[in-house]
GUDREN-653622 format. One record per residue (C-alpha): residue in one letter; x negated, y, z negated. Coordinates in Angstrom, 3 decimals, padded with zeros to 6 digits. Layout:
<rs>
<r code="a" u="X" v="Y" w="Z"/>
...
</rs>
This chain:
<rs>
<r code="x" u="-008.329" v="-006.683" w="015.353"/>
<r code="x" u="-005.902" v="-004.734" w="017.195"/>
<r code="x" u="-005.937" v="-002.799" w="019.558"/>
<r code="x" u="-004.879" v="000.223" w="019.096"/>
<r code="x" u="-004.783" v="003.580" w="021.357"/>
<r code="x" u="-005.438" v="006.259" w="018.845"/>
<r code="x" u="-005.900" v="005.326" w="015.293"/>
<r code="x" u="-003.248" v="007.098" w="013.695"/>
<r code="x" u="-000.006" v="005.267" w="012.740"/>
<r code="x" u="003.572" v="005.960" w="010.707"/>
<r code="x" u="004.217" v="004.379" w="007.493"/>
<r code="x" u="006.665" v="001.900" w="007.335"/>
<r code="x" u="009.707" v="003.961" w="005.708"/>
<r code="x" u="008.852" v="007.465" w="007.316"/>
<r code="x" u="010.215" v="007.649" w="011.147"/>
<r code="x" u="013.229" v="005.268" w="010.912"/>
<r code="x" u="013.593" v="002.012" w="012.795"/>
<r code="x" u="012.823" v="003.229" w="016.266"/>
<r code="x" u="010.433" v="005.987" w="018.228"/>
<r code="x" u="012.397" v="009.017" w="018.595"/>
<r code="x" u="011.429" v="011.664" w="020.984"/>
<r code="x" u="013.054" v="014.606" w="019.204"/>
<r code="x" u="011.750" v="013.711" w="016.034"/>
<r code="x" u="009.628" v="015.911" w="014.033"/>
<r code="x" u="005.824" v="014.427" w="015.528"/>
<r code="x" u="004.555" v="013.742" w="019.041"/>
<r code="x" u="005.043" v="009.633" w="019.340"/>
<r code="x" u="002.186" v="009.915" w="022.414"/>
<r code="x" u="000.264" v="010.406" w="019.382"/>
<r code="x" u="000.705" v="007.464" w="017.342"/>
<r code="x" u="-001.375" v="004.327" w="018.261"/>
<r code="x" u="001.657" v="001.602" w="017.375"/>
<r code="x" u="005.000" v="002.696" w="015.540"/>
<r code="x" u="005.787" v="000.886" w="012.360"/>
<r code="x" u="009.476" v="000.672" w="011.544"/>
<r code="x" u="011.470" v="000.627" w="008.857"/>
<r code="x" u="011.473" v="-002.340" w="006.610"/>
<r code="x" u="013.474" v="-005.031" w="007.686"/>
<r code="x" u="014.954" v="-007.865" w="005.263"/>
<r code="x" u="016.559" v="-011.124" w="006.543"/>
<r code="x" u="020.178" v="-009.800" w="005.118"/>
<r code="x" u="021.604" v="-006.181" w="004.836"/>
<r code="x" u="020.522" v="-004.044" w="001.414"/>
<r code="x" u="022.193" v="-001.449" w="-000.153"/>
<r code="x" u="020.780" v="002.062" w="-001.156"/>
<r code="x" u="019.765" v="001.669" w="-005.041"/>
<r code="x" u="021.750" v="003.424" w="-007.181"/>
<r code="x" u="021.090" v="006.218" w="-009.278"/>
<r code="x" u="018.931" v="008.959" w="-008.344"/>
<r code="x" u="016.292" v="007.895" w="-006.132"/>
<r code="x" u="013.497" v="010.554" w="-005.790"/>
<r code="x" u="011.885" v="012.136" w="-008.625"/>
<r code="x" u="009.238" v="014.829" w="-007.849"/>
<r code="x" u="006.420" v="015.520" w="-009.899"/>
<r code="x" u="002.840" v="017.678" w="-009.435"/>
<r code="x" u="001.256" v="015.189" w="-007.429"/>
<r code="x" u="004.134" v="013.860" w="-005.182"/>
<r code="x" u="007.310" v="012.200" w="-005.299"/>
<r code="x" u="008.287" v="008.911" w="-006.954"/>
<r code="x" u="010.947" v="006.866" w="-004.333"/>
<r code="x" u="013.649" v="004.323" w="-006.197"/>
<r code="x" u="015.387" v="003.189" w="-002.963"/>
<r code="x" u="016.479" v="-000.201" w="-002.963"/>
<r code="x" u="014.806" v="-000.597" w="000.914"/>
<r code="x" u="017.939" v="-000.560" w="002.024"/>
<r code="x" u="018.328" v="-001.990" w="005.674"/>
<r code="x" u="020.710" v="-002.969" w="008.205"/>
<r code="x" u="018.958" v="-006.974" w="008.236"/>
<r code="x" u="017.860" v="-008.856" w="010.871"/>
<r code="x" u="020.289" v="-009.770" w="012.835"/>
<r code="x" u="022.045" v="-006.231" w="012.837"/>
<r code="x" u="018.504" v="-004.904" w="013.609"/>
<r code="x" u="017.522" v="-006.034" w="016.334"/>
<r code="x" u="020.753" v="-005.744" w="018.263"/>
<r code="x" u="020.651" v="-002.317" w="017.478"/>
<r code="x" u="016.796" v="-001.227" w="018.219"/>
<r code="x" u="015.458" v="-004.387" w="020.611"/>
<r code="x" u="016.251" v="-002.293" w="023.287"/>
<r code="x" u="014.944" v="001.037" w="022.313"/>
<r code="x" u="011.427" v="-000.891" w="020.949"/>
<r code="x" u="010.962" v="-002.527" w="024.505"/>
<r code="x" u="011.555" v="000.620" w="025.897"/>
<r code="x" u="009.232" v="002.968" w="023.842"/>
<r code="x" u="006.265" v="004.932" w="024.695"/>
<r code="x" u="004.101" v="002.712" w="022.427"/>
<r code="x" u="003.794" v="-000.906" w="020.449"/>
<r code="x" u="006.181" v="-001.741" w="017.934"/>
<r code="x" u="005.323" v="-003.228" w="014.868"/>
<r code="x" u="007.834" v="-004.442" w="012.327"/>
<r code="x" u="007.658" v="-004.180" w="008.659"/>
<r code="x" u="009.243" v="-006.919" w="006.816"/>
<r code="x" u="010.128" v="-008.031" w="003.474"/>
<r code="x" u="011.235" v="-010.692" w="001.660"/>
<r code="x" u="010.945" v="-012.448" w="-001.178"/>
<r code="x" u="010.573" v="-016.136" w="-000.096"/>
<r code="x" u="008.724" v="-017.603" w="002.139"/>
<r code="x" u="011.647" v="-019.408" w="003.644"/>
<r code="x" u="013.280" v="-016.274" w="004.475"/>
<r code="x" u="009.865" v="-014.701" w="006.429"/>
<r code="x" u="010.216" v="-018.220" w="008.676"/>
<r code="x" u="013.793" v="-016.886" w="009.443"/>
<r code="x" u="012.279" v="-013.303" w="010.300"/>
<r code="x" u="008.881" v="-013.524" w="012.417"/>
<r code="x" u="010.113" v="-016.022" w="014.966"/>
<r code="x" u="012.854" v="-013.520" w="016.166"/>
<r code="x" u="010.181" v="-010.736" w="016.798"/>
<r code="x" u="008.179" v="-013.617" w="018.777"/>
<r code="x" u="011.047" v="-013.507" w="020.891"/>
<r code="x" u="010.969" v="-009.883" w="021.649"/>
<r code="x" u="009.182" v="-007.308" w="024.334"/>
<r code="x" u="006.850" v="-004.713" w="023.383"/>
<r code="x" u="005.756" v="-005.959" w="019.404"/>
<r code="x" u="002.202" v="-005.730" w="018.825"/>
<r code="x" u="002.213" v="-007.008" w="015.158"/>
<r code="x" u="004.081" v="-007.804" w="012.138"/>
<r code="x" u="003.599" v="-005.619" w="008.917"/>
<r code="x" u="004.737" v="-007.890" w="005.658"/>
<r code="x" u="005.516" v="-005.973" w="002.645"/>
<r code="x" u="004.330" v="-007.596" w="-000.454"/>
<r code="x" u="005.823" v="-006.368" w="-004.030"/>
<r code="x" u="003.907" v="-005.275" w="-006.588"/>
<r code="x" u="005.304" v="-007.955" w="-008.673"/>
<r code="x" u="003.974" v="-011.002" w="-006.260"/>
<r code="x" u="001.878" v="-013.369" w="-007.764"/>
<r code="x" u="-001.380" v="-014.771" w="-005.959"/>
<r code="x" u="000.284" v="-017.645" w="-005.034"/>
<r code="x" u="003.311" v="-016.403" w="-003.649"/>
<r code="x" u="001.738" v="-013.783" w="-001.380"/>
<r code="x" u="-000.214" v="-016.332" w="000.330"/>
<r code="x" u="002.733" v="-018.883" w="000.372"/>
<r code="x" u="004.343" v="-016.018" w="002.102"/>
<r code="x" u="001.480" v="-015.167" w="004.892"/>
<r code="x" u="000.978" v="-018.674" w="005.945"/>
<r code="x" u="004.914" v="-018.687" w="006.533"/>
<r code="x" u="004.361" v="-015.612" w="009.004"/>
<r code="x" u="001.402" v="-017.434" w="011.167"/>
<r code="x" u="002.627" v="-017.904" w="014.423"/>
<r code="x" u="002.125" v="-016.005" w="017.683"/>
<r code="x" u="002.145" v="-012.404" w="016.519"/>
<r code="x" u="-001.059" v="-010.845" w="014.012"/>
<r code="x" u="000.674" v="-010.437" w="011.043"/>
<r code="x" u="-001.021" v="-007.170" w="008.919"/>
<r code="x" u="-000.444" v="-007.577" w="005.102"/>
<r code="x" u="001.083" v="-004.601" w="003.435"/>
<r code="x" u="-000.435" v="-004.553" w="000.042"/>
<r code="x" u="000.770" v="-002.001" w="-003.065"/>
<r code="x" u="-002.573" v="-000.385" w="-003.657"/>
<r code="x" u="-003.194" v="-001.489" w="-007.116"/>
<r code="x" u="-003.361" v="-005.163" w="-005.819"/>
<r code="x" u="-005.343" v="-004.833" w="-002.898"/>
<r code="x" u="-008.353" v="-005.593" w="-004.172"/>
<r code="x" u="-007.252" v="-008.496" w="-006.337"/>
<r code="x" u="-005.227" v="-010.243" w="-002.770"/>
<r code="x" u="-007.019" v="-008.805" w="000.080"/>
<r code="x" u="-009.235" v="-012.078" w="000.495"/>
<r code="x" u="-007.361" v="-014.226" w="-000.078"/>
<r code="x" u="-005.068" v="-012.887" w="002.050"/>
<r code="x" u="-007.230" v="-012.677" w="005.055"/>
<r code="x" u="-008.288" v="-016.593" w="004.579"/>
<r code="x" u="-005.018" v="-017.474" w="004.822"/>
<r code="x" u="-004.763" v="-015.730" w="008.203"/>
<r code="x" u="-004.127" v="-011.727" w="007.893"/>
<r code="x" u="-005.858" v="-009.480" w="010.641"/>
<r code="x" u="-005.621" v="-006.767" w="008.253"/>
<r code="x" u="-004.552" v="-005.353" w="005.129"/>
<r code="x" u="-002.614" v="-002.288" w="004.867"/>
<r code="x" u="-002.483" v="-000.347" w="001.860"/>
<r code="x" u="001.071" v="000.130" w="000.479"/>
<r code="x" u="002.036" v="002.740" w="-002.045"/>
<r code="x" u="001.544" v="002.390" w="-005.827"/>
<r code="x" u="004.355" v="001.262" w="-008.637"/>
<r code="x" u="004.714" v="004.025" w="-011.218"/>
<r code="x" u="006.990" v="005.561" w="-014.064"/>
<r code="x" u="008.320" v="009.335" w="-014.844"/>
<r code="x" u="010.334" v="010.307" w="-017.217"/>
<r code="x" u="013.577" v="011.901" w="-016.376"/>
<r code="x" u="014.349" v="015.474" w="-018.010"/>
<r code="x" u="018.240" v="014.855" w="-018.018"/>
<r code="x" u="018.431" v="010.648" w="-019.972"/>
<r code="x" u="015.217" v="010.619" w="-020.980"/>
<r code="x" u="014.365" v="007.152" w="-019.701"/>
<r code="x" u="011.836" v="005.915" w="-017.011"/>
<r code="x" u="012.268" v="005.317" w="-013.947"/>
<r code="x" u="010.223" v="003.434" w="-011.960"/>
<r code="x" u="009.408" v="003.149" w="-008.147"/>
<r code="x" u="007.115" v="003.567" w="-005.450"/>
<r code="x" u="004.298" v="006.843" w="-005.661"/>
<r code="x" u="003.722" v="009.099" w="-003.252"/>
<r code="x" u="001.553" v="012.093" w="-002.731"/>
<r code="x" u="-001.668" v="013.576" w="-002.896"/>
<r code="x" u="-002.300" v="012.182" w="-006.586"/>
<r code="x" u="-002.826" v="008.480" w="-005.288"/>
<r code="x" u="-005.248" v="009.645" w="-002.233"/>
<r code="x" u="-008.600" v="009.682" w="-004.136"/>
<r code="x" u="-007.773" v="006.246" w="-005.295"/>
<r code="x" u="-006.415" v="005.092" w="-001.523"/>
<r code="x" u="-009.831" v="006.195" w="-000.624"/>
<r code="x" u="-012.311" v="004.282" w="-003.002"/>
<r code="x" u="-010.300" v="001.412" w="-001.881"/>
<r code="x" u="-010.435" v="001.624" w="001.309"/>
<r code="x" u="-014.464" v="001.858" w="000.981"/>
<r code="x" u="-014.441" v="-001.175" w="-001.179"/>
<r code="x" u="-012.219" v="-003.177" w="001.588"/>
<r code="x" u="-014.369" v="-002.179" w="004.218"/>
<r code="x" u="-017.973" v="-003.258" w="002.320"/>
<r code="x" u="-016.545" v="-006.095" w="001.838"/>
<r code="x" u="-016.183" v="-006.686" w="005.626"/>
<r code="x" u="-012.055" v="-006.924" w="005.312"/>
<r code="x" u="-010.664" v="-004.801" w="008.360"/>
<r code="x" u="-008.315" v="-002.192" w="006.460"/>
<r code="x" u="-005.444" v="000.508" w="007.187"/>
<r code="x" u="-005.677" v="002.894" w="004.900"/>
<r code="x" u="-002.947" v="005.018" w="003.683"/>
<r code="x" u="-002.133" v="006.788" w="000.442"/>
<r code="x" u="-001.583" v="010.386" w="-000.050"/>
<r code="x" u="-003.147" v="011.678" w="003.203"/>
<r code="x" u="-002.381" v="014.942" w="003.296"/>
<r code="x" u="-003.835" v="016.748" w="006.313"/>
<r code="x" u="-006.125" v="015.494" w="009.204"/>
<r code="x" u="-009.355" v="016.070" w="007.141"/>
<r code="x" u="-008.267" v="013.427" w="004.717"/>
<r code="x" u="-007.020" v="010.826" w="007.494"/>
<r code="x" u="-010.344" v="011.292" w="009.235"/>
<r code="x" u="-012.323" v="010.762" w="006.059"/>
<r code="x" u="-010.458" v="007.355" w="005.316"/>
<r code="x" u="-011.716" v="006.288" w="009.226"/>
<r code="x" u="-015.110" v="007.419" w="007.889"/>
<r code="x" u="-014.711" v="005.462" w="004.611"/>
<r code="x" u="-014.622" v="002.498" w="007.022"/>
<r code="x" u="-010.536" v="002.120" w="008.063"/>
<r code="x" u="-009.858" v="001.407" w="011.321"/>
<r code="x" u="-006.196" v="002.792" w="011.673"/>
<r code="x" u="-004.330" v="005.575" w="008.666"/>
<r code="x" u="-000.689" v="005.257" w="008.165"/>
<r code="x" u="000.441" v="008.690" w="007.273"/>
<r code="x" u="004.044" v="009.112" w="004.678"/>
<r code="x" u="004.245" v="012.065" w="003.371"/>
<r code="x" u="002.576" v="014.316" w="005.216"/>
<r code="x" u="005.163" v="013.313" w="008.494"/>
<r code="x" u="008.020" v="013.864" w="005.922"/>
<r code="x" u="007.006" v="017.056" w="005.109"/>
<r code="x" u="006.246" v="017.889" w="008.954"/>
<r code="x" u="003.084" v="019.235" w="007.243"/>
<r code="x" u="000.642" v="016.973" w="010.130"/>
<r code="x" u="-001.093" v="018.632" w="012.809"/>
<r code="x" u="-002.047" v="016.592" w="015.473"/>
<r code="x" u="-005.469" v="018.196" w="017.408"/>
<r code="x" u="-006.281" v="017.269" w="021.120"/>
<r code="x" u="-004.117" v="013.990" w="020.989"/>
<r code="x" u="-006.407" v="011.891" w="019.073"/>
</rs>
C-alpha cells in the first residue's frame, strides 16, 4: 500500500505535469500529485474538436498529447524533487517494450512515490499484464484502469504485481449537432459517478486495494467512495471546474 498523507489525489490530466503553487487548489492538500501522462515520444493534440459537453459532463478527444520522456523530465525533474509532496507519474504506452524504456528513468529520480500506467480501453487481457510485468522494478506501479474494464483486469492485474488499481475514465460516443457523426473519447462528469462507486465497492469486497475516481463532484461524494472501501480518490472534474472545497486540510 502506499503511504499516503491525506487521501485525496489529482487525476492524471487535471493539474499539468508539475505542483504549482498558484494553481487553482491548495497542493498541502493533496496526498501525492499525479502528473500528466507521459509517453516514451512526443504526441500531438488530436485534431478536430476535442471536448463535447453534454448533461452529465464532458466527453475529452485529446490525443494525450505530451512533451515525451526525455523532454519531460528535463523540464519537470527538478520542480518534482523539489515539491511540497510525492510525485507520481502517469504513463502510457502501448508496448511493453516502450514501458521498459519509461519506468527505469523515474527509478532514477528524487521524490517519486509510484508509477500510474494508463491502460486503453482497447487492451486485451494479455497485453495489460504483458505491460505490468514490464513496469516491475523498484517503484509500486498503480494500474490505471478505464472503468468499464476494471472489474474484468483488476486481478489479474494485481497477481502480476500492481499495488493498486486506479479507476480511469470511461470510453463513450455523442453525437455532434454540426456533422452529425460520433465522436468518441474519454467521459467525464457526474453521470459516470454512481457507476465509479459500485465499482469501487466491488474492488474493495474483493480485497483489491482501489483508488477510486469517476465523477466526484463535491467532498460528500469523495468521502463516500473512502467509505465504499477506497483508500485514496483522484478528483478531475471537480479541480477543473475549481468547484472542490477542501475542509480542515484533510
Amino acid at each position: 500500500m502506499l503511504d499516503l498523507k491525506s487521501p485525496w489525489l489529482n487525476a492524471a490530466g487535471s493539474l499539468g505535469y508539475a505542483p504549482d503553487a498558484h494553481g487553482p487548489i491548495p497542493l498541502s492538500d493533496l496526498g501525492a500529485f499525479v502528473t500528466n501522462p507521459i509517453s516514451l515520444r512526443p504526441r500531438r493534440v488530436a485534431a478536430g474538436t476535442r471536448l463535447f459537453e453534454h448533461a452529465g459532463g464532458v466527453l475529452l478527444h485529446t490525443g494525450m498529447p505530451n512533451p515525451g520522456l526525455a523532454n519531460s523530465i528535463r523540464r519537470y525533474a527538478a520542480k518534482w524533487a523539489r515539491a511540497g509532496m510525492p510525485i507520481i507519474p502517469h504513463l502510457i504506452a502501448e508496448q511493453a517494450d516502450e514501458v521498459r524504456k519509461l519506468v527505469p528513468r523515474f527509478e532514477e529520480l528524487d521524490n517519486i512515490l509510484a508509477i500510474e500506467l494508463g491502460l486503453d480501453r482497447r487492451v486485451g487481457q494479455t497485453l495489460a499484464i504483458d505491460l505490468v510485468k514490464a513496469a516491475m522494478g523498484e517503484l509500486p506501479l498503480i494500474a490505471r484502469v478505464p472503468l468499464e474494464r476494471t472489474m474484468q483486469l483488476a486481478e489479474g492485474l494485481m497477481q502480476t504485481g500492481a499495488v493498486a488499481i486506479s479507476l480511469g475514465p470511461p470510453s463513450g460516443a455523442l453525437m455532434s449537432g454540426t456533422t452529425a457523426s460520433l465522436h468518441h473519447g474519454r467521459l467525464y462528469g457526474s453521470a459516470i459517478y454512481p457507476q465509479a462507486l459500485a465499482v469501487v465497492e466491488g474492488l474493495a469486497a474483493a480485497g483489491i486495494p482501489v483508488i477510486g475516481a469517476g465523477g466526484v463532484a463535491d467532498r460528500a461524494q469523495g468521502v463516500a467512495m473512502l467509505a465504499a472501501g477506497a483508500f485514496a480518490v483522484q478528483l478531475d472534474i471537480a479541480l477543473w471546474k475549481g468547484d472542490w472545497e477542501w475542509e480542515n486540510g484533510d
